[in-house]
C-alpha positions as CSV (number, residue, x, y, z in Angstrom):
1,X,-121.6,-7.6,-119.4
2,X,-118.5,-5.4,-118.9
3,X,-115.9,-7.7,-120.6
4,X,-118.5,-7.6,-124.4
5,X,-120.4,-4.2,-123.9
6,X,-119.3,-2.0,-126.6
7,X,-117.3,-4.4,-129.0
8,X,-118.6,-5.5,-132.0
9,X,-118.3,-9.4,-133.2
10,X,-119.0,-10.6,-136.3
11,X,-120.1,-13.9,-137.1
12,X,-120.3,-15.9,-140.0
13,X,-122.7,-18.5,-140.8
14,X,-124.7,-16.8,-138.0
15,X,-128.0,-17.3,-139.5
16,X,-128.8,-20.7,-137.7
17,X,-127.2,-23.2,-135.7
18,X,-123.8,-22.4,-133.1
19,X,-123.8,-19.5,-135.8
20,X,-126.9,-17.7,-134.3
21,X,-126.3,-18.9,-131.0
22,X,-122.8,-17.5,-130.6
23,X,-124.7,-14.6,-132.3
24,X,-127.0,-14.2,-129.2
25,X,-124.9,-15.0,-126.3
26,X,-122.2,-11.9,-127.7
27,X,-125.1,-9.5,-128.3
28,X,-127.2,-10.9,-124.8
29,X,-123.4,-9.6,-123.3
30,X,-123.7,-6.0,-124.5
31,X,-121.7,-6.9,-128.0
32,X,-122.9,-5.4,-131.3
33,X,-122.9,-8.3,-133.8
34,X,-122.9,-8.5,-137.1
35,X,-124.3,-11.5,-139.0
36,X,-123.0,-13.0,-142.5
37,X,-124.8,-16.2,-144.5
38,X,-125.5,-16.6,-148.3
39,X,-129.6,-17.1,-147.8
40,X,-130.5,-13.8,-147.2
41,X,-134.2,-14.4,-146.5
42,X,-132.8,-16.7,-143.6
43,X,-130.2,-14.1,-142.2
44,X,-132.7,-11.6,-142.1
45,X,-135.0,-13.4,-140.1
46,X,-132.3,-14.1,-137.8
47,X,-131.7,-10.6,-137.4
48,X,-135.2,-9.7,-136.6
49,X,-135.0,-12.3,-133.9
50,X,-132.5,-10.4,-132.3
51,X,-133.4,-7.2,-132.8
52,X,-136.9,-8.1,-131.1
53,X,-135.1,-9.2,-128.4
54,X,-133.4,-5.8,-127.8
55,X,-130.0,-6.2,-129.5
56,X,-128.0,-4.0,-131.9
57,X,-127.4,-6.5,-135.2
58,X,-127.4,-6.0,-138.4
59,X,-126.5,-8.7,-141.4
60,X,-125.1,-8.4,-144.6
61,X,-125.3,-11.4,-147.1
62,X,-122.1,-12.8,-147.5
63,X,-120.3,-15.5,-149.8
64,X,-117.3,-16.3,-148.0
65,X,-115.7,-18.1,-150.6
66,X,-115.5,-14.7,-152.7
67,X,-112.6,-12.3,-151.6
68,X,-115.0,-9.4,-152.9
69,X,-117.7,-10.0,-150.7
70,X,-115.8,-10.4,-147.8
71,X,-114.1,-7.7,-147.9
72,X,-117.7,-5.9,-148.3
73,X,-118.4,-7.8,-145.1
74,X,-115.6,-6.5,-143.2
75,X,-116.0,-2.8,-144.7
76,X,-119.8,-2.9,-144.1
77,X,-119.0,-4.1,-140.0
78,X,-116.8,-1.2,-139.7
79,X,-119.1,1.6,-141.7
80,X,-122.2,0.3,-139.6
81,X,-120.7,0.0,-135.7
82,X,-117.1,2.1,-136.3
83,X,-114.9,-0.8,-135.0
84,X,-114.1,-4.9,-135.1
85,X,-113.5,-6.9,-131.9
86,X,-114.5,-10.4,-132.5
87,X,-114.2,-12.2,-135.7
88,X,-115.8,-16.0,-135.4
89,X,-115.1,-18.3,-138.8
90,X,-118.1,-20.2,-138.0
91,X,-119.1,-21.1,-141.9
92,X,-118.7,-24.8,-142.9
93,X,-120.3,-28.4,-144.0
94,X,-119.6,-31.4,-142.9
95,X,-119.7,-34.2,-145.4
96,X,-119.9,-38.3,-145.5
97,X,-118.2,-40.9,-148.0
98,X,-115.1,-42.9,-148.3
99,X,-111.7,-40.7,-148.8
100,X,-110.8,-42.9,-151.8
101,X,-114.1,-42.6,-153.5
102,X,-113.5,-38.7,-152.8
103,X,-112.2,-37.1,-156.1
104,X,-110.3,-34.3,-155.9
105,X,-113.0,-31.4,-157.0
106,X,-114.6,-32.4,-153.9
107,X,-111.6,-31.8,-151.9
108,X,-111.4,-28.3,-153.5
109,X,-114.8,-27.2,-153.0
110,X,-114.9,-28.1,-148.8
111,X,-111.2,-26.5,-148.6
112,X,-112.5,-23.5,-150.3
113,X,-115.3,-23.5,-148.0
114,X,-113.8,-24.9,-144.6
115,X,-110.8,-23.6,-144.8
116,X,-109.7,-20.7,-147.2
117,X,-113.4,-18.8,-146.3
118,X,-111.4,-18.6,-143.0
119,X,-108.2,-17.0,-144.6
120,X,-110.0,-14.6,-146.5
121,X,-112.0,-13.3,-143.6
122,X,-109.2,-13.2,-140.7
123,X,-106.8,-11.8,-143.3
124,X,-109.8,-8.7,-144.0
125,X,-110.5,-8.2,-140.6
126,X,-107.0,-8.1,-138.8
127,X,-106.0,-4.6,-139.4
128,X,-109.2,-3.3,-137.7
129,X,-108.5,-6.7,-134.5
130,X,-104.9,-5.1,-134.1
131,X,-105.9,-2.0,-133.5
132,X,-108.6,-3.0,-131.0
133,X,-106.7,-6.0,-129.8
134,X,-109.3,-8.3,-130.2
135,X,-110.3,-11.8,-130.9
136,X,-110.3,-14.8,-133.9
137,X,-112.3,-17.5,-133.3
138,X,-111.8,-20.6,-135.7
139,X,-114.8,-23.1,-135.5
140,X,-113.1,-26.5,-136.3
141,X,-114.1,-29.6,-135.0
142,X,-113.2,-32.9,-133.1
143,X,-111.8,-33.7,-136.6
144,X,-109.7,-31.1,-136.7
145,X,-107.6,-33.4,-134.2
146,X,-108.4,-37.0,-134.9
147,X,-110.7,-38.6,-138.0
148,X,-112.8,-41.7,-138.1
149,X,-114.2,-43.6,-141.4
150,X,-117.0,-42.4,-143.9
151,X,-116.2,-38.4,-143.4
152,X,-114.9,-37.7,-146.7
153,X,-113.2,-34.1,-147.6
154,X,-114.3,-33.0,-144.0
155,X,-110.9,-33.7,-141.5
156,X,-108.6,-32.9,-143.8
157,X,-110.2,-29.1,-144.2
158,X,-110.7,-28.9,-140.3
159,X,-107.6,-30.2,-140.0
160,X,-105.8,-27.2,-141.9
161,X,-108.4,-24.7,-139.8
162,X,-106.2,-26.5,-136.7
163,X,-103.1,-25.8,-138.5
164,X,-103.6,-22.1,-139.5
165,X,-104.9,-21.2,-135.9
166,X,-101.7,-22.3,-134.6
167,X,-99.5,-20.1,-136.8
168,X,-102.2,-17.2,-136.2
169,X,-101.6,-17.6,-132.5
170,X,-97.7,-17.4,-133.1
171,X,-97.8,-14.1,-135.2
172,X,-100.8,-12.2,-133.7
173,X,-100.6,-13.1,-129.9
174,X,-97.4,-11.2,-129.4
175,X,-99.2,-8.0,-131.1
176,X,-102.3,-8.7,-128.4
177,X,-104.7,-10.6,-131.1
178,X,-106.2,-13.2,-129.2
179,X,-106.9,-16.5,-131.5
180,X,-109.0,-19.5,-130.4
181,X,-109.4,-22.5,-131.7
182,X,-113.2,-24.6,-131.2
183,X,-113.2,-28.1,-131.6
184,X,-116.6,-29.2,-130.5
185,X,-118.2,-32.6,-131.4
186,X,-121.8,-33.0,-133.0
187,X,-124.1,-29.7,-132.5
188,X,-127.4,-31.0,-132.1
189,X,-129.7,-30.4,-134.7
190,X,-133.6,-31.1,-136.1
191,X,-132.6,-32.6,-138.7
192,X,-129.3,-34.5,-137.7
193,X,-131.2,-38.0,-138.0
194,X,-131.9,-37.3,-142.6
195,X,-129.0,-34.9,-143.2
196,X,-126.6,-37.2,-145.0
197,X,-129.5,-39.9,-146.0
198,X,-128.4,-38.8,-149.9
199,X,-124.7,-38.5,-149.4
200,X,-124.2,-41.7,-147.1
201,X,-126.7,-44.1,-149.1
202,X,-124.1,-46.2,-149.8
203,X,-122.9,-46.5,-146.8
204,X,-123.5,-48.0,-143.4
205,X,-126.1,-46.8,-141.4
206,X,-123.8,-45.3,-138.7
207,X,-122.4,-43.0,-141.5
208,X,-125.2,-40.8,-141.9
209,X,-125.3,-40.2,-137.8
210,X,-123.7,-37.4,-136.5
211,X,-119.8,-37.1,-136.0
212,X,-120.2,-40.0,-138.5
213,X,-121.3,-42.8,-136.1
214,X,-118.8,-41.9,-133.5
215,X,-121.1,-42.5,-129.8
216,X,-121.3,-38.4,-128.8
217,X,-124.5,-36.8,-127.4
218,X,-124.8,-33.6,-129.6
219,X,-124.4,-30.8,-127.7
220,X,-126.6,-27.6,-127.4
221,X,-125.4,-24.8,-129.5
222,X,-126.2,-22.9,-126.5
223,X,-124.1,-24.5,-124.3
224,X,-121.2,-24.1,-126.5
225,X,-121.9,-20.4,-127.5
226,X,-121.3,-19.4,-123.9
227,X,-118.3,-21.7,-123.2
228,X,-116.8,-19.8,-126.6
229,X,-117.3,-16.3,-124.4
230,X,-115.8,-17.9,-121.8
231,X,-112.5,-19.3,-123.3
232,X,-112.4,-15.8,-124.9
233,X,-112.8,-14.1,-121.4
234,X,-109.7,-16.2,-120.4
235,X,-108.0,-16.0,-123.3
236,X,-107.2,-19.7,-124.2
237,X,-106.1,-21.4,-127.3
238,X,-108.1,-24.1,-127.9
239,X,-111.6,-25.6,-126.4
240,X,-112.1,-28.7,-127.2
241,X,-115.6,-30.1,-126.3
242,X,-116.1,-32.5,-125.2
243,X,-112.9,-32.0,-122.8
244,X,-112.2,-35.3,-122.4
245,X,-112.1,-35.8,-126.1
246,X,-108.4,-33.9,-125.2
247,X,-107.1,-37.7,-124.0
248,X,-107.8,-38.9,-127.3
249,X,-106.0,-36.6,-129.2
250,X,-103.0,-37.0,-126.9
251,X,-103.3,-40.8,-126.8
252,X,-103.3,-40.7,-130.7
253,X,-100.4,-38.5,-131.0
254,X,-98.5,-40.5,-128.6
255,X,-99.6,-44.1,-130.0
256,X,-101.7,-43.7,-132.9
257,X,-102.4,-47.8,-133.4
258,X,-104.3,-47.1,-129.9
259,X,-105.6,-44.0,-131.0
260,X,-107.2,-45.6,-133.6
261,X,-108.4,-48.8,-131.7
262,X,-110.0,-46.4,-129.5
263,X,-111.8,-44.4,-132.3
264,X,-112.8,-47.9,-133.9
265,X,-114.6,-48.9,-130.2
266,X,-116.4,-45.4,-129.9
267,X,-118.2,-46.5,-133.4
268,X,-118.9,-49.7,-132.3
């Protein structure tokens, strides 16, 4: 409890999901969190959970993809526990469909959401994470390092989360930021069997399956909550779960005609 008790986090889309679970396992540490998601009803309730449970949270309905309100995000974490530790980019959608059937609006709208939400909030909160020398935590994903077919808009805005962690991590570690990278496969979900019935109806059936057919066991946002602390603890750049996902990546950078044979077999 030493290394969290007394710092504050603040977590986006941390009404449900890894959101609320990274949520929990900062405040079960000592942390005082606060929570940001557009449904307000929803991020309340989440709140109460927490608050039942003993915790110091608070929430504040956020649009991430408006500067104004995240700015009222940050400014509202500092007025309500006097200081910023952790910031976790956890907001984002995954989507299904062919990249070529894709139009570019639909591009816009997941970078807006996937990636420049993430922008906007490290750039409000790293005044107040320098002076406390504290942590960025980017939630990408698997496909931040290697795609597969019928995932639409979705790699190419993890992708640049990937790519902006790594320039974060060359001009904030030498001032004592700390910036982490998460790229976990499928969180497992109630309703990860109908989520992209609409979107993928077109499509194979594999397509509407989480990680977009790919053979992964979704994990327990839990599970990967309290590996996040612990990568945090020690400081590293990136967690990539699962860890032997990290042969892929290098297998595809290396030889991406394996890389992508591989990829093609995991669907198959």
């Amino acid at each position: 409890m030493a290394d969290w008790k007394d710092k504050v986090a603040l977590v986006t889309g941390g009404s449900a999901g890894l959101g609320f679970a990274i949520a929990e396992a900062f405040s079960s540490q000592g942390a005082s969190v606060m929570l940001a998601a557009r449904d307000d009803r929803r991020l309340q309730e989440a709140v109460l959970r927490l608050r039942r449970a003993g915790h110091r949270v608070a929430g504040l309905a956020t649009d991430v993809t408006d500067s104004e309100q995240v700015q009222t995000l940050v400014t509202g974490t500092i007025e309500e526990f006097g200081r910023l530790d952790v910031l976790v980019n956890n907001v984002g959608r995954s989507t299904r469909g062919n990249v070529l059937d894709t139009n570019p609006e639909e591009f816009r709208e997941l970078m807006e959401l996937n990636f420049l939400s993430v922008v906007r909030c490290t750039q409000a909160a790293v005044p107040h994470l320098l002076e406390s020398k504290g942590h960025v935590v980017n939630i990408g994903s698997l496909a931040s390092k290697s795609v597969s077919k019928f995932l639409g808009a979705y790699p190419a805005s993890k992708f640049a989360v990937a790519a902006y962690s790594q320039q974060l991590r060359f001009e904030l570690n030498p001032q004592g930021v700390h910036v982490l990278l998460v790229c976990p496969g499928p969180i497992a979900r109630e309703d990860a069997g109908q989520r992209y019935d609409q979107q993928a109806s077109d499509l194979p059936e594999s397509a509407r399956q989480p990680g977009g057919g790919v053979k992964l066991r979704g994990m327990l946002p839990e599970a990967v909550a309290a590996k996040i602390l612990h990568a945090c603890k020690g400081k590293r750049h990136e967690l990539i779960l699962p860890s032997k996902a990290r042969w892929l990546f290098a297998i595809s950078q290396l030889w991406p005609s394996l890389g992508d044979q591989i990829i093609r077999m995991l669907r198959e």
